[in-house]
C-alpha positions as CSV (number, residue, x, y, z in Angstrom):
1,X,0.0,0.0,0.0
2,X,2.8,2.3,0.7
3,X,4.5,1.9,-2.4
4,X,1.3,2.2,-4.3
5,X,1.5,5.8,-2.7
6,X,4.3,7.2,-3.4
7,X,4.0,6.0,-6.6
8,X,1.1,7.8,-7.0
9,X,2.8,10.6,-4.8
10,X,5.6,10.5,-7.4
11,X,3.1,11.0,-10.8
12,X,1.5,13.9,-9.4
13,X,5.2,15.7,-8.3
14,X,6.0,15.1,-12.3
15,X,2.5,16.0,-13.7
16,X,3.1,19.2,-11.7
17,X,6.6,19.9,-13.3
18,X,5.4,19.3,-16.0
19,X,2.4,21.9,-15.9
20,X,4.9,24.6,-14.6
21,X,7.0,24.2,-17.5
22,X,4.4,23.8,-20.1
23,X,1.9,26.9,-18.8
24,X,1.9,29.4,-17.0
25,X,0.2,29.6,-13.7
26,X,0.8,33.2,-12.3
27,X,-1.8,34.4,-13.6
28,X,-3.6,36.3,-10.5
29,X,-7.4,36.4,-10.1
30,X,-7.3,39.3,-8.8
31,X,-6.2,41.1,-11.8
32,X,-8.8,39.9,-13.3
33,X,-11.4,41.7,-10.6
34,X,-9.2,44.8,-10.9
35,X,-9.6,45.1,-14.7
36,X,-13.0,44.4,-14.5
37,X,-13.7,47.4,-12.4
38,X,-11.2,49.8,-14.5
39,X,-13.3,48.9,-17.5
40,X,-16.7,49.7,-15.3
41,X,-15.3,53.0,-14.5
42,X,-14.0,53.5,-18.2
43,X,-17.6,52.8,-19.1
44,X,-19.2,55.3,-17.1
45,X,-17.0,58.1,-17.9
46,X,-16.9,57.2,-21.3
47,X,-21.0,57.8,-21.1
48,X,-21.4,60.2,-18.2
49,X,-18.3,62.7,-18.8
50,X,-17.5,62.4,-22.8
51,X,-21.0,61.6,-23.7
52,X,-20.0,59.0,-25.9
53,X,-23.1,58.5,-28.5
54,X,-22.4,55.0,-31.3
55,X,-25.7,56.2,-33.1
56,X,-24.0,59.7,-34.6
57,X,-22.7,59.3,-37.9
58,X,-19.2,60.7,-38.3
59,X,-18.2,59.9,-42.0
60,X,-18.8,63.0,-43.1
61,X,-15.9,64.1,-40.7
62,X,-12.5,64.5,-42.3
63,X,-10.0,61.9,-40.6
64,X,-7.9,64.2,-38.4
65,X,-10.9,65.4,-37.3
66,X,-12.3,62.5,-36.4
67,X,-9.5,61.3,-34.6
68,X,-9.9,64.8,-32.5
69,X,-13.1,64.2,-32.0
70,X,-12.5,60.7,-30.4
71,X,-9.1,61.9,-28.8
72,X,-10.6,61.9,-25.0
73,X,-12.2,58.4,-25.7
74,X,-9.0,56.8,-26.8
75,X,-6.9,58.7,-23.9
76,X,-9.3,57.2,-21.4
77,X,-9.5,53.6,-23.5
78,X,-5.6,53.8,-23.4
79,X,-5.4,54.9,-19.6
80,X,-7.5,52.0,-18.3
81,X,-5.7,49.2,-20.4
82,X,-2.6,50.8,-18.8
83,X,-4.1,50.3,-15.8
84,X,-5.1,46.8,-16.4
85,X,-1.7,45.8,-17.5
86,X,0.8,47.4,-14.7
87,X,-2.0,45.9,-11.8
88,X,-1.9,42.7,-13.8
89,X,2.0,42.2,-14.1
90,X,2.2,43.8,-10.5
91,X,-0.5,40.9,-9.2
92,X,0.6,38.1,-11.3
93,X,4.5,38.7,-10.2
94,X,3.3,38.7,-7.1
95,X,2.0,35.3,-7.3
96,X,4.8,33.8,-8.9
97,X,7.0,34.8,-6.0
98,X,5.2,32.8,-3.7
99,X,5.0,29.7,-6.2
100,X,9.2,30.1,-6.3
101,X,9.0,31.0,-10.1
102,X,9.6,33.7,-12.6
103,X,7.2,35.7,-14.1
104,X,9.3,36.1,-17.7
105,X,10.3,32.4,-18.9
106,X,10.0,31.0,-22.5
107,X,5.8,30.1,-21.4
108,X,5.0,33.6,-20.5
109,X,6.7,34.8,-23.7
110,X,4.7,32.7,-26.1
111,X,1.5,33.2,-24.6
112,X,2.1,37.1,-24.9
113,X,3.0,36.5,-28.7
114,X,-0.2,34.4,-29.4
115,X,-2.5,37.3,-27.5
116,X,0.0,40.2,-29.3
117,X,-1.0,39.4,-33.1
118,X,-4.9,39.2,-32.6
119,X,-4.5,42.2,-30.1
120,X,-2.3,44.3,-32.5
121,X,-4.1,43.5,-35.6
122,X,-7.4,44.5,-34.1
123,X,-6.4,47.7,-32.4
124,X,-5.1,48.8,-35.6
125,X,-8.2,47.6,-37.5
126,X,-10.4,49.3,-35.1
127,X,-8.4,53.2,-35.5
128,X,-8.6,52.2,-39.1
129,X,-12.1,51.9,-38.9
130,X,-12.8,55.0,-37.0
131,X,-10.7,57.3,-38.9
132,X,-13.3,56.0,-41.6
133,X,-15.9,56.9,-39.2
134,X,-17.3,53.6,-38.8
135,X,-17.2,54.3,-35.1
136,X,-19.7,52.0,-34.5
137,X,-17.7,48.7,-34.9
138,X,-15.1,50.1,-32.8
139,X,-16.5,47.9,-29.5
140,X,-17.9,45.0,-31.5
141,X,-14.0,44.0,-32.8
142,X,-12.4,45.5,-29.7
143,X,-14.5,42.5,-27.7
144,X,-13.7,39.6,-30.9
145,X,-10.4,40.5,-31.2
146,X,-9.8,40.1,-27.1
147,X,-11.9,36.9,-27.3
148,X,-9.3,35.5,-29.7
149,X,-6.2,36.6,-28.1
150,X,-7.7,35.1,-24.6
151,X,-8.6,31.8,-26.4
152,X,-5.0,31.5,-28.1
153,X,-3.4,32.6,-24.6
154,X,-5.5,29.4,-22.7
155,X,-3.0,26.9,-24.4
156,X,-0.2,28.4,-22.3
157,X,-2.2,29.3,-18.9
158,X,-5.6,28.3,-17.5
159,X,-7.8,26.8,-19.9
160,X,-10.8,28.9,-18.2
161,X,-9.2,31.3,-20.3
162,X,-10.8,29.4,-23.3
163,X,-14.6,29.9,-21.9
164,X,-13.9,33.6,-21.3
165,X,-12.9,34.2,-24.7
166,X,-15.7,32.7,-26.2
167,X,-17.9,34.8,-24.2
168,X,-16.1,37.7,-25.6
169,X,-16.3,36.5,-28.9
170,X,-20.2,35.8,-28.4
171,X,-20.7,39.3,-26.7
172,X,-18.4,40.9,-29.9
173,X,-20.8,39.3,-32.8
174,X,-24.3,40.1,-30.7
175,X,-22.7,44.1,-30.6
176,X,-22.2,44.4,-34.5
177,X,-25.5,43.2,-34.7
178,X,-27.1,45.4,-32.3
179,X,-24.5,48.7,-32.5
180,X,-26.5,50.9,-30.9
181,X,-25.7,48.7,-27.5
182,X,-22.0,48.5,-28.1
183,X,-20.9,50.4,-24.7
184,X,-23.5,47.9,-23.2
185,X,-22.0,45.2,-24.5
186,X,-18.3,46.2,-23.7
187,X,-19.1,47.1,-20.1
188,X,-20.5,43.0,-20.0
189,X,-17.7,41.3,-21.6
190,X,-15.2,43.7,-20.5
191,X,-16.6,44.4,-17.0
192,X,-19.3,42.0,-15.9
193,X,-17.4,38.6,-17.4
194,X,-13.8,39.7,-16.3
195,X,-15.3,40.0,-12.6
196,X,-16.6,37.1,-13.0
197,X,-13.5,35.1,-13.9
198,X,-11.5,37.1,-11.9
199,X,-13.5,36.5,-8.6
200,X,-13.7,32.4,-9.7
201,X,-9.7,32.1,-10.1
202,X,-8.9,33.6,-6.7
203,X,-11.3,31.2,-4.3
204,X,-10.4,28.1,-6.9
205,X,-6.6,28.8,-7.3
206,X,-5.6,31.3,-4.8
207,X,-7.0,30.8,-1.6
C-alpha cells in the first residue's frame, strides 16, 4: 500500500513539473477583478463625462478630425488598459514569487505573442475603422479580437481562459448586430465577465 502511494505521490510531483514548465500559472485572479472594475469606471465616464453617442454618424468628418473628435475616448481607452496591465503584471508577479517561479520564462513569452497578433491586428483595424468613421464597430472587434487573443493565450495558462474568450467572442458578434448597445456590451464582456473570472480564479486557485 505504501509503495502504491508514493507511486502515485511521485506521478503527481511530475504532472506538476510538467504543468509549470508547459503553462503558466501566475496568472492572478485578482487582476482579473481589478480590470473588470477599471473597465466599469472607463464605461461610465466614457458615457457620463465624454458623452460617448455610437448612433451619430461621423463619416462625413474629415480623418484628423475624427480622430480629434474621439481623442478623450481613446486617452481614457488607453489609460484603463494601462491600468489593467501594470495591476496585472504587479499581481501576477506577485503570485509567482510565492509559487518560487519567474514571471518572464519561454511560457509567458509565447502566450504574450499568441495574445500580441490578434490584439495588435485588431487595435489597428479598429483606428482604421474609426478614422473612416465607422465608429460603431469600434466595441464590437475591440471584444472579438480580445476573445481570440484570450482563447490562443488558454494553451499556455488556464484553460478557463478558453470559456472567457468565447464569451467575448459571443458578446463581440451580438454588438455588431445590435450597435447601438455597443458600450452595453463592452461594459459586459469587459466588466461584468472579467469580474466574474477574476472572482472564480482567486477562491479556486488562490485561496
Amino acid at each position: 500500500m505504501k509503495k502504491e502511494q508514493d507511486y502515485f505521490r511521485d506521478l503527481a510531483e511530475i504532472r506538476s513539473m510538467m504543468e509549470r514548465s508547459s503553462k503558466f500559472m501566475s496568472l492572478s485572479g485578482l487582476a482579473g477583478i481589478t480590470a473588470g472594475v477599471y473597465a466599469l469606471l472607463g464605461v461610465y465616464l466614457a458615457y457620463d463625462v465624454l458623452d460617448l453617442n455610437f448612433d451619430a454618424s461621423y463619416g462625413s468628418l474629415p480623418p484628423f478630425d475624427l480622430i480629434g473628435e474621439f481623442f478623450p475616448l481613446l486617452a481614457l481607452a488607453a489609460i484603463t488598459l494601462l491600468l489593467a496591465l501594470t495591476t496585472a503584471i504587479f499581481l501576477s508577479h506577485q503570485k509567482a514569487k510565492k509559487r518560487g517561479e519567474k514571471i518572464w520564462n519561454a511560457t509567458s513569452k509565447r502566450l504574450l505573442a499568441h495574445m500580441a497578433v490578434p490584439l495588435v491586428t485588431g487595435g489597428v483595424l479598429i483606428l482604421i475603422l474609426i478614422s473612416k468613421g465607422l465608429v460603431a464597430l469600434a466595441a464590437p472587434l475591440s471584444l472579438v479580437f480580445y476573445g481570440i487573443a484570450l482563447f490562443n493565450a488558454s494553451r499556455f495558462t488556464f484553460e478557463m481562459l478558453k470559456y472567457l474568450g468565447s464569451i467575448q467572442i459571443i458578446l463581440g458578434l451580438a454588438s455588431a448586430y445590435f450597435t447601438e448597445y455597443g458600450l452595453l456590451f463592452w461594459a459586459i464582456g469587459f466588466g461584468l465577465f472579467h469580474i466574474i473570472y477574476g472572482t472564480y480564479m482567486h477562491y479556486k486557485y488562490e485561496r
